[in-house]
C-alpha positions as CSV (number, residue, x, y, z in Angstrom):
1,X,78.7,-81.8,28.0
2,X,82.1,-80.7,26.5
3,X,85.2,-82.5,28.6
4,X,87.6,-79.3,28.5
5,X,89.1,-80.7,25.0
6,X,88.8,-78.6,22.1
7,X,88.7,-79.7,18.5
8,X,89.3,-77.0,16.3
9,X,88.4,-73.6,14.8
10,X,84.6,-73.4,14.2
11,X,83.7,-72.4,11.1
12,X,82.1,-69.8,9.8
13,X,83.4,-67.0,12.1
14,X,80.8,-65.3,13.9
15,X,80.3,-61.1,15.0
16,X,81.3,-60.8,18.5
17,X,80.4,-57.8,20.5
18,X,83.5,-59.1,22.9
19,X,86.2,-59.9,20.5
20,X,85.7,-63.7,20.5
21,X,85.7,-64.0,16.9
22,X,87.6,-67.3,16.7
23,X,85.0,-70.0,19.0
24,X,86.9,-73.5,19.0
25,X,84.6,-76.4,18.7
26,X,84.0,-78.4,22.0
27,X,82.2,-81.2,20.6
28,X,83.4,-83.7,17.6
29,X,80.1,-82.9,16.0
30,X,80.6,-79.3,16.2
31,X,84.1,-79.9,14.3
32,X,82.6,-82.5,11.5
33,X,79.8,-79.8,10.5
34,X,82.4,-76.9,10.7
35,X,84.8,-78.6,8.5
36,X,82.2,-79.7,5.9
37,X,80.8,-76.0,5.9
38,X,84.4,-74.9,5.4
39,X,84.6,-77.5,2.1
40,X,81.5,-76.2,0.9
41,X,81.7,-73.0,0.6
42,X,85.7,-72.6,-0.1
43,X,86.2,-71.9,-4.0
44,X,88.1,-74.3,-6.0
45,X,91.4,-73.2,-6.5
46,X,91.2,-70.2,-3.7
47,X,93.3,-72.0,-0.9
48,X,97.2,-72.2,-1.4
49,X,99.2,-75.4,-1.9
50,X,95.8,-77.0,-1.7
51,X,94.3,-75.8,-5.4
52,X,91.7,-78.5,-5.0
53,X,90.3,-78.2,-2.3
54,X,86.7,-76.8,-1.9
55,X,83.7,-76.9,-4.5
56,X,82.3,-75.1,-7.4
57,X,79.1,-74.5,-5.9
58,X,79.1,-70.8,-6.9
59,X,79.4,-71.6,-9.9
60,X,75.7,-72.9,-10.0
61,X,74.0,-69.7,-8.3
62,X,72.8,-68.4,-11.7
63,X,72.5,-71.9,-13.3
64,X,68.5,-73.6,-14.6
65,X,66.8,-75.3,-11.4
66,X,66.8,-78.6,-13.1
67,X,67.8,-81.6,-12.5
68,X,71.1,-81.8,-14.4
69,X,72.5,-78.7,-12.3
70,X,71.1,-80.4,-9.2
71,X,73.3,-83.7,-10.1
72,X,76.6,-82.0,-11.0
73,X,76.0,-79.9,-7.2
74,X,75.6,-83.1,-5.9
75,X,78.1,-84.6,-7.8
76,X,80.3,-81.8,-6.6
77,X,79.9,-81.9,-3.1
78,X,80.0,-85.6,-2.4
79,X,84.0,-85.8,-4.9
80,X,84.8,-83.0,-2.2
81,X,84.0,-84.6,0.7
82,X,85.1,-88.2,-0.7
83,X,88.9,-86.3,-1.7
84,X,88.6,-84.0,1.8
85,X,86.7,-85.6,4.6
86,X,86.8,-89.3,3.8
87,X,85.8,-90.7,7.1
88,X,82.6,-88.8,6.9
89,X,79.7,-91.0,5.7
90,X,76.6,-88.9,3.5
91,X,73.6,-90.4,3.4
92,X,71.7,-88.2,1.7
93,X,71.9,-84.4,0.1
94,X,69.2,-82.4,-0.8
95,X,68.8,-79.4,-2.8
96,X,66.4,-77.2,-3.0
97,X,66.0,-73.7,-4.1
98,X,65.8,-71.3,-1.2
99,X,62.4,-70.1,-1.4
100,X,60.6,-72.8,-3.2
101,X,57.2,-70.5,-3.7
102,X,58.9,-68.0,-5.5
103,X,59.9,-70.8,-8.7
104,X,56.2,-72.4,-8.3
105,X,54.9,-69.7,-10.6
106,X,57.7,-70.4,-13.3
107,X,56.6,-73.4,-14.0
């Protein structure tokens, strides 16, 4: 259960029917996943004084489900969170396409 602290903004922002559109986090969790969200899908180059920060990961949308574009997302997202969020430890990233019996009948 949260203690009362808060840890930051979570991220993304979320519709609210009452105005509550900015939720802090309560839980350290809750802020990790928020900030790593927040790295992925910023743009490289968007945020100022901070050009770097973020990914290319829209860059891929329209790019061959193989495995070289899988590596260079992968590759992507683990220099980001190595430059960004280095005390945060990845074990393991998957990617997939987002409905995987669609690209079954490509092949």
């Amino acid at each position: 259960m949260a203690d009362g602290r808060t840890y930051g903004i979570n991220f993304p922002f979320r519709d609210s029917p009452t105005g509550e559109y900015l939720q802090l986090t309560q839980y350290q969790k809750d802020e990790i996943g928020a900030s790593l969200i927040h790295l992925i899908l910023t743009r490289k180059g968007t945020r100022y004084f901070l050009p770097t920060f973020g990914t290319r990961i829209y860059e891929f949308l329209f790019e061959p489900f193989d495995g070289i574009t899988f590596n260079a997302i992968e590759s992507d997202i683990r220099d980001a969170i190595n430059t960004f969020l280095p005390n945060l430890i990845v074990n393991n990233i998957t990617i997939e396409p987002a409905s995987p019996e669609e690209y079954r009948d490509w092949e």
